[in-house]
N, C-alpha and C positions, 0 to 999 in steps of 0.2 A: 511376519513378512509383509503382509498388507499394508499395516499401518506405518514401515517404511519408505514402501509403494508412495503411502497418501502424501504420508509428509514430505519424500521430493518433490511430488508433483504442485503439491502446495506451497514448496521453497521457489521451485521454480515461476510460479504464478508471482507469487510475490517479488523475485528481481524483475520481471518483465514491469510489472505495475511501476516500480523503483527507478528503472532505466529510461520508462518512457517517461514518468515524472521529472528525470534531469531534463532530459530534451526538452520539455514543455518548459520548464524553469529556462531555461538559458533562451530557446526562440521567443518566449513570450515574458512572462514575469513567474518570481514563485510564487506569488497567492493564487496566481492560477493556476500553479502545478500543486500546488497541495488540495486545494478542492478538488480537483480532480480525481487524485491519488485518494484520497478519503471518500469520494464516491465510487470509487475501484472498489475500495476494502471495502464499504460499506457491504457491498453485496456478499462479501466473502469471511469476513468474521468481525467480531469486536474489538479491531485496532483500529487508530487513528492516527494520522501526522501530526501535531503539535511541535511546530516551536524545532524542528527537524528531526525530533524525534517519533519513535513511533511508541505510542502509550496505547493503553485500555481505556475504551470509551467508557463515561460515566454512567451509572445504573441508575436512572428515576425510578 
């Protein structure tokens, strides 16, 4: 039941991240909304925005 718990609370982080990303696209440009949004996630797991997608960041 917890890891229910985490994973909406963690779905829901991620549309807010998502939502505020369009806003920023549309008021400003999308390459500022995508670095943005990819310093969002950085702090929250190993995805990235690429290309409007969200992928797995690469492992060095």
């Amino acid at each position: 039941m917890e890891a229910s718990h985490e994973k909406r609370e963690q779905s829901q982080q991620l549309l807010e991240i998502a939502k505020t990303g369009v806003e920023r696209a549309i008021e400003t440009d999308e390459e500022e909304a995508i670095a943005w949004m990819n310093q969002q996630l950085e702090n929250k797991s190993d995805l990235l925005i690429k290309n409007g997608s969200i992928t797995e960041k690469s492992r060095s």
